[in-house]
Wavefront OBJ file of the C-alpha trace (Angstrom):
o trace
v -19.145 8.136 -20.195
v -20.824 5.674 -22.463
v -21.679 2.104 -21.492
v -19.915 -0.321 -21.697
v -21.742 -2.300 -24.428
v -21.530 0.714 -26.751
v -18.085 0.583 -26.621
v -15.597 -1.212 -28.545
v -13.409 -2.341 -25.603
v -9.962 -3.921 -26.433
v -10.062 -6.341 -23.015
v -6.853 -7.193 -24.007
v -5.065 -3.607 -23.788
v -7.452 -3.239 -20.641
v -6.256 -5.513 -18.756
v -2.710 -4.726 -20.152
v -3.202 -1.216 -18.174
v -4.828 -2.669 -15.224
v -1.744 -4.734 -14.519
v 0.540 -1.433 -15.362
v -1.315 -0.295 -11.915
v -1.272 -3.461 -9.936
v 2.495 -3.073 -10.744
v 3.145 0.338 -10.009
v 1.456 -0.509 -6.598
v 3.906 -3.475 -5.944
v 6.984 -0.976 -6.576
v 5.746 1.609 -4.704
v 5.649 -0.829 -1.446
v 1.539 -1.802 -1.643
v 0.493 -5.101 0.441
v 0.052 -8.253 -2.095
v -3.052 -8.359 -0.697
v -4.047 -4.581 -1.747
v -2.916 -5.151 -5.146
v -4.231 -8.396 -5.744
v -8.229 -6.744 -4.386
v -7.632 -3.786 -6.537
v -7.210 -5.464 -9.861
v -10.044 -8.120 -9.222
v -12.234 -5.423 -8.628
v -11.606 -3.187 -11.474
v -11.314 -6.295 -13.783
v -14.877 -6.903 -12.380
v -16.023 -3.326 -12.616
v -15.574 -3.940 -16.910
v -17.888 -7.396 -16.699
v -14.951 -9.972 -16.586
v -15.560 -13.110 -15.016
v -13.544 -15.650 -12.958
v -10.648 -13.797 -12.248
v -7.493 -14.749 -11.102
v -4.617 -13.017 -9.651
v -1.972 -14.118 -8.713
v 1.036 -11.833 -6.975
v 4.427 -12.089 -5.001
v 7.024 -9.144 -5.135
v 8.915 -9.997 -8.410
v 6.103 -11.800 -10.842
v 2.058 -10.863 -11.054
v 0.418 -12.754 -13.115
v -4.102 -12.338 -13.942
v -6.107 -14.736 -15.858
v -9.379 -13.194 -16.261
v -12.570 -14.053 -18.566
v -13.804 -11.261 -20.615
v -17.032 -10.451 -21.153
v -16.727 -11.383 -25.628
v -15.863 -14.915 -23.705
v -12.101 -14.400 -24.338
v -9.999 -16.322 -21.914
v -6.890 -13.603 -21.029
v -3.626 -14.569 -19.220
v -1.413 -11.861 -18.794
v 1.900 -12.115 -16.716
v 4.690 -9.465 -15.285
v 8.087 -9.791 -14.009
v 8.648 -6.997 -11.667
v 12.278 -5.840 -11.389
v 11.978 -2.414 -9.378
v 11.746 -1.291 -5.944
v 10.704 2.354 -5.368
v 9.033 2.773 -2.088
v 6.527 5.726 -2.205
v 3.356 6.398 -0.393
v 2.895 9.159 -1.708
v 2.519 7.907 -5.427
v 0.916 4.729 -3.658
v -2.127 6.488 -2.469
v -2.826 8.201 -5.766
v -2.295 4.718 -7.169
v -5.353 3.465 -4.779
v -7.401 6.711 -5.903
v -6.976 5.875 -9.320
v -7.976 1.782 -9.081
v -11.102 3.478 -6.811
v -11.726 5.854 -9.685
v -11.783 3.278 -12.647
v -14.288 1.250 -10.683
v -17.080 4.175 -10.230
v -16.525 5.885 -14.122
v -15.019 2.706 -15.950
v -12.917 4.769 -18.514
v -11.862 3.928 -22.027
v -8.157 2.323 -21.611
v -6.387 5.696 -23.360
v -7.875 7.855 -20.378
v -6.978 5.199 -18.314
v -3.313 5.620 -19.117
v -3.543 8.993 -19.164
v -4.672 9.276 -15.566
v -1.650 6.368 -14.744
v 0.287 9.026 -16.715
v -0.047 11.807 -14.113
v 0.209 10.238 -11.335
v 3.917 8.686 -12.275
v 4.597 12.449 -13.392
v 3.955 13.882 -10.489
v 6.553 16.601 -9.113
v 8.476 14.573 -6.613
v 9.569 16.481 -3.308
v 12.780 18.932 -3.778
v 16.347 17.400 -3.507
v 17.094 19.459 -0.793
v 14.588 18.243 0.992
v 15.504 14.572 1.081
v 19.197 15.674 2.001
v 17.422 18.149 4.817
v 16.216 14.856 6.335
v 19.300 12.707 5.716
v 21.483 15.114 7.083
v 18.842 15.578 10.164
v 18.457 11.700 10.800
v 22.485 10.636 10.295
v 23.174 13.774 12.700
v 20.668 12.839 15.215
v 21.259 9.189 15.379
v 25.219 10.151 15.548
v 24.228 11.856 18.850
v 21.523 9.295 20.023
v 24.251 6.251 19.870
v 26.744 8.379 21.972
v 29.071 10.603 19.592
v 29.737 13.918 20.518
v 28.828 17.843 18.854
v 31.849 17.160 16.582
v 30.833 13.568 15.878
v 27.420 14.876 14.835
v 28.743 17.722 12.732
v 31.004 15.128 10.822
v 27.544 12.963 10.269
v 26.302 16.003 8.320
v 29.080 15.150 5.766
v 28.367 11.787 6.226
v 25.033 12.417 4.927
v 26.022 14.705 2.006
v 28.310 12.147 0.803
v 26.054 8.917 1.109
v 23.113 11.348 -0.602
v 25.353 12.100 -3.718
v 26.772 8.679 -3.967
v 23.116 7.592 -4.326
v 22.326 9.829 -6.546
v 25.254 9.095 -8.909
v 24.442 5.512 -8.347
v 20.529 4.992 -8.494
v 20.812 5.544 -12.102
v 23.769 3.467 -13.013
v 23.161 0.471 -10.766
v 19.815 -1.777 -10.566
v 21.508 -5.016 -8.060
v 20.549 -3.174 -4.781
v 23.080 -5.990 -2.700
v 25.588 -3.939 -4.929
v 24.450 -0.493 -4.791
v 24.462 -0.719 -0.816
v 27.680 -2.191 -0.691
v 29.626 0.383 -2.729
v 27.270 3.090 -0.904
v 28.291 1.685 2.551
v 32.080 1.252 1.659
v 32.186 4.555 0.168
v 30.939 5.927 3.103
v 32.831 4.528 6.034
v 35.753 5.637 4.555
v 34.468 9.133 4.189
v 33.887 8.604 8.018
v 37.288 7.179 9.069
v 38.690 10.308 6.753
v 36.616 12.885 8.896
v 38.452 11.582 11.735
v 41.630 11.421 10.419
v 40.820 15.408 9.352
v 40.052 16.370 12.785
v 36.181 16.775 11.623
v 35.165 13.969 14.256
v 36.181 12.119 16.704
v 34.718 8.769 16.954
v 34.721 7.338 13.369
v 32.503 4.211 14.655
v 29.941 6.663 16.237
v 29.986 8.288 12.799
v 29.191 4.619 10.611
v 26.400 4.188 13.243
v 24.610 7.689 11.812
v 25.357 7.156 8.383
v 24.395 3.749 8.586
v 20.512 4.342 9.698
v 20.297 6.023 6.241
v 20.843 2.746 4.141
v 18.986 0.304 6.248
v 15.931 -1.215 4.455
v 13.487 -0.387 7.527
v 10.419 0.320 5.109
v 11.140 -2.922 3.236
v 11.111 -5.175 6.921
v 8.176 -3.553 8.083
v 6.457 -4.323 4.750
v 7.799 -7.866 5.185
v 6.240 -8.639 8.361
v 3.032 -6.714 7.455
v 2.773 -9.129 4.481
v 3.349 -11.952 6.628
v 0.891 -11.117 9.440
v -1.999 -10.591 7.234
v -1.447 -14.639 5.257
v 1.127 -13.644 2.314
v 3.781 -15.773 3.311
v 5.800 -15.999 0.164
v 5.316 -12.771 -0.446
v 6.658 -11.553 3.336
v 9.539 -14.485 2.958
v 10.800 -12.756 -0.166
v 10.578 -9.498 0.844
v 12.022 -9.887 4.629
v 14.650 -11.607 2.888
v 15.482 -9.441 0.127
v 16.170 -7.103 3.238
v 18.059 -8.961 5.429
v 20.819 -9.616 2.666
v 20.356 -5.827 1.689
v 21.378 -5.527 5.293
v 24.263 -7.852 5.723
v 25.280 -5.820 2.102
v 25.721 -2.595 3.725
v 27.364 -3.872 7.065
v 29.746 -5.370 4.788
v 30.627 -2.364 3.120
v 31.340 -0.439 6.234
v 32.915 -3.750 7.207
v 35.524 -3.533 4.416
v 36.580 0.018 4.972
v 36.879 -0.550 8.534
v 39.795 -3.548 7.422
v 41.222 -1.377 4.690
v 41.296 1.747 6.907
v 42.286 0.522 10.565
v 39.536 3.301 10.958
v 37.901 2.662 14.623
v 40.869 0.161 15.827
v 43.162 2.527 15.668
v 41.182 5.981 16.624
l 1 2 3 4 5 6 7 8 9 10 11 12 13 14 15 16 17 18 19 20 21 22 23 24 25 26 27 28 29 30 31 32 33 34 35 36 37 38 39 40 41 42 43 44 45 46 47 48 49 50 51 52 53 54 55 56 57 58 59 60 61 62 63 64 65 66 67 68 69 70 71 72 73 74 75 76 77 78 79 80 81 82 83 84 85 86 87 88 89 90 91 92 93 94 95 96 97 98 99 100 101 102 103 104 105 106 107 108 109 110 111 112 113 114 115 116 117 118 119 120 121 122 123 124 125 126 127 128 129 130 131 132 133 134 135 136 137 138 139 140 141 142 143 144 145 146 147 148 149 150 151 152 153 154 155 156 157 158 159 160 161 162 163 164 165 166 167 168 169 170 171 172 173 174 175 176 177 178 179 180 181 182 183 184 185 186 187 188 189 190 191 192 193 194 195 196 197 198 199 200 201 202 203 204 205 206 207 208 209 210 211 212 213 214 215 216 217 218 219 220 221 222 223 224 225 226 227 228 229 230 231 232 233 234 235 236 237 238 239 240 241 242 243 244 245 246 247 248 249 250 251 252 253 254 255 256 257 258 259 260 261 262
């Protein structure tokens, strides 16, 4: 690599792509805190001065001073939510990388490139592991072997409704709600079928598939380590998440009779 003052450097597409990281880190779940280190120091790594970053979950906004003596404000609004470690801690090895070999901003986005492109993990996989968690918290919250065997169609049917949805729908409150309603009454019908017994036992499986346990835990992470806004916005982003879903299995519980009557 060349230096950096035999390079003409756009610091205006650089720090364009920088934030296309510190984004991609928010979405995939990062700590405010993370992101908002990472882009200081690889806005510092390219000889920009007095930088400021600014970040809660939905906006992330960097005013930085390039090194020409341009003054450079750039600001995000972050609609998505895509929890992934995974692509998180490629994320992190990438912000480490453009700090030690400070590359031009085209192999900068080509290296952001492949790690968004990576091969995600098989579909049967993920429905592997839903149909292992709704079955085995069927069976931890009292149902029986039939009342764990209807959970696996429980999970089957709140994977594909995802998957039909996820594309279609961006309001998660929503997206949970129809998922959730959808769902109980696939539960109360398993009863009715004979494929359970306990349609309430049933919800209580399914249900652990929907709830936004990453998105708490990130919450109250954010909160103990001083990101208060960003914690309060995120734990309650959850919580109505949460109250979404119980009202979905809420409302096919009324419309069904389901577990009053089973």
């Amino acid at each position: 690599m060349e230096n950096l003052e035999n390079r003409n450097i756009s610091y205006d597409k650089l720090l364009q792509t920088i934030l296309d990281i510190g984004e991609e880190m928010v979405v995939a779940g990062a700590e405010v805190s993370r992101v908002e280190e990472s882009i200081q120091r690889m806005c510092r790594a390219y000889g920009c001065d007095r930088i400021n970053v600014f970040i809660i979950v939905s906006n992330l906004q960097v005013t930085v001073e390039a090194p020409d003596g341009q003054i450079l404000t750039h600001i995000r609004c972050i609609e998505r939510n895509d929890v992934n470690f995974d692509r998180l801690d490629y994320l992190n090895d990438l912000s480490r990388y453009i700090c030690v070999v400070k590359p031009d901003v085209e192999h900068m986005k080509k290296k952001l490139d492949e790690v968004m492109n990576r091969k995600e993990q098989p579909g049967w996989l993920g429905l592997f592991g839903c149909i292992c968690a709704a079955s085995g918290f069927t069976a931890f919250f009292g149902g029986s072997v039939k009342d764990s065997i209807a959970a696996v169609g429980m999970a089957v049917v709140i994977v594909l409704i995802t998957r039909f949805l996820a594309p279609r729908e961006n309001n998660q409150i929503v997206f949970n709600f129809i998922t959730s309603f959808l769902a109980g009454i696939a539960a109360v019908l398993m009863v009715h079928a004979g494929v359970g017994t306990s349609a309430d036992k049933i919800m209580m499986g399914g249900i652990m598939l929907l709830i936004p346990g990453i998105a708490m835990t990130n919450a109250i992470r954010d909160m103990l380590i001083g990101d208060i806004a960003s914690g309060m916005l995120r734990l309650t982003n959850a919580l109505i998440v949460a109250a979404a879903i119980a009202c979905g299995f809420a409302m096919a519980i009324v419309l069904t009779g389901g577990v009053l009557h089973i």
